[in-house]
N, C-alpha and C positions, 0 to 999 in steps of 0.2 A: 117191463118194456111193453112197450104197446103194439101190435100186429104192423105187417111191413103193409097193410092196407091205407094206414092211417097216415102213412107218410104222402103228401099232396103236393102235386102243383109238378112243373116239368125240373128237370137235374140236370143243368148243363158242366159241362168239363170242360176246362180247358189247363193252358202249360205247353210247353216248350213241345215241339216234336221230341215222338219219345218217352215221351212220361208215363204212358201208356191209356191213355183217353179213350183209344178205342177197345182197347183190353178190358179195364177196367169198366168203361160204358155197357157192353157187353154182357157182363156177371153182373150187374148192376139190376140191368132192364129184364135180365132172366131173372132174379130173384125178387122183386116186383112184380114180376106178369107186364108189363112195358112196352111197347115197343120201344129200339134202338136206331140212331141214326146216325151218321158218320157223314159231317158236312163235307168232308173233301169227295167220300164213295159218292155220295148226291152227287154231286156238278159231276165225277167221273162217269157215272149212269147215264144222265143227260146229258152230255157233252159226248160220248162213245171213244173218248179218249183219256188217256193221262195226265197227272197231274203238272210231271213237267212235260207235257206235248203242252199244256196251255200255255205253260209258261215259255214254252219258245215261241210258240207262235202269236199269243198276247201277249207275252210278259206277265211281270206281275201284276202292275194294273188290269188288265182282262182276266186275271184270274180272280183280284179283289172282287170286280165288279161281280163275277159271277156268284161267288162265297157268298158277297152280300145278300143276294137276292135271295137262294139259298137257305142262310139262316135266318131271314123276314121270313120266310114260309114253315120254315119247321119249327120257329120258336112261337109262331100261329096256335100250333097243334098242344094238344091238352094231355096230360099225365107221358112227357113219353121222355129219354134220356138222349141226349147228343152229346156227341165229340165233337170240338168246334178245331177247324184248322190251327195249328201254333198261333199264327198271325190276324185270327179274325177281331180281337177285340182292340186290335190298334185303329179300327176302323171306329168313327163315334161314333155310329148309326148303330153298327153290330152291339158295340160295347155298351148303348144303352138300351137295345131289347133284350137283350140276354140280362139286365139287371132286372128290366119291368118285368120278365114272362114268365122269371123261373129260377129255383137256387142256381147261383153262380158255384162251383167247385173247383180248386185252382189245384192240379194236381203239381206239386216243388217237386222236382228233382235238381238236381246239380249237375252241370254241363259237363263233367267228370264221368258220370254215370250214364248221360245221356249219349254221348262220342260211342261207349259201350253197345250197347243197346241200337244206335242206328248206323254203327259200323259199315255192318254191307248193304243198307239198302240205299239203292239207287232210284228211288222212288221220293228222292228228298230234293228237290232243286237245289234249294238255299247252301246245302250241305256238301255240295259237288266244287266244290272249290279245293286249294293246294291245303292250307290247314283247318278242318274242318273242327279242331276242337277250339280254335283262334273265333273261328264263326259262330261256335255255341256259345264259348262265353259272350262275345259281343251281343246276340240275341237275349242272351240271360240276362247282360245289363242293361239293355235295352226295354224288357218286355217284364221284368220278375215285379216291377213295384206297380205296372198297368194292372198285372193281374191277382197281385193282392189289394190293388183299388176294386178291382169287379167282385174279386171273391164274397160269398158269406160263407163258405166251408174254405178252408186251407189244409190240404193235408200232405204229409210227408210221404213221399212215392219212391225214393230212394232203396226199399229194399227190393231184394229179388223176389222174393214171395208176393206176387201181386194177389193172393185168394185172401194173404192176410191185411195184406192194403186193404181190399172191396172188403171185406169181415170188418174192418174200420170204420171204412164209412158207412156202412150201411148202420154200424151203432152208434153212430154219431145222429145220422139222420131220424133214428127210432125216438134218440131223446131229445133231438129237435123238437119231433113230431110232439114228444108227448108235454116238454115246452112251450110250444108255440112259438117256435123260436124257425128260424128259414132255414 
């Protein structure tokens, strides 16, 4: 295997809320040396509020707008890992810098697992509805075959153990690397 040096170019994540993108980004950009980015933390940094305060007071279009901008500047930046909001690469702009700038990663999980997992947080707009597992699948069928068009990695996120997810890809990524392969 070839040093985790050798691995090039920026890592972006994306997948459903939930999947764990910023978890997984995280152990990612540590084991790298990386910086990490969390396109929703951005606009909440610079904005000095939350994610659903934007979305009540822009909705979702002023939220789009902002994400946009957003990951135009961070997928700018050279060797570094992002988590991109569930919904940035429905946007065509997003969708196709995140293919020019950097491996695409599509963390699959199943809206089964995902219900799980973002249960109590209330930091989920789209999720704040009467059946929120009626919404994830909707999202999943909506959003699963956008983001295995972006992907060049596809990986299965569905277990509990995300240390042995991130141990995944990152040997996925070594023999990319030593491939030549994205």
């Amino acid at each position: 295997m070839p040093a985790m040096e050798n691995i090039a170019g920026n890592l972006f994540l994306i997948g459903l809320m939930g999947a764990g993108k910023t978890t997984l980004g995280k152990y990612i950009a540590q084991s790298l040396n990386r910086p990490f980015y969390d396109s929703d933390q951005e606009i909440c940094k610079r904005t000095g509020v939350s994610v659903p305060t934007i979305f009540e007071v822009e909705g979702e279009q002023g939220f789009r707008e902002r994400e946009a901008a957003v990951i135009d500047e961070l997928t700018s930046l050279q060797n570094i890992v992002l988590a991109t909001g569930g919904g940035a690469v429905l946007r065509d702009e997003n969708y196709r810098k995140l293919k020019e700038r950097g491996t695409v990663i599509y963390l699959h999980v199943y809206p089964e697992i995902l219900l799980e997992r973002t249960r109590f947080d209330n930091n989920r707009p789209l999720l704040q509805v009467e059946d929120p597992l009626a919404k994830l699948k909707e999202l999943y069928d909506t959003r699963d075959g956008i983001y295995r068009s972006a992907a060049d990695i596809i990986i299965e996120a569905n277990r509990t153990n995300g240390h042995k997810t991130a141990e995944q890809l990152l040997h996925i990524l070594q023999r990319n690397a030593q491939t030549g392969q994205p």
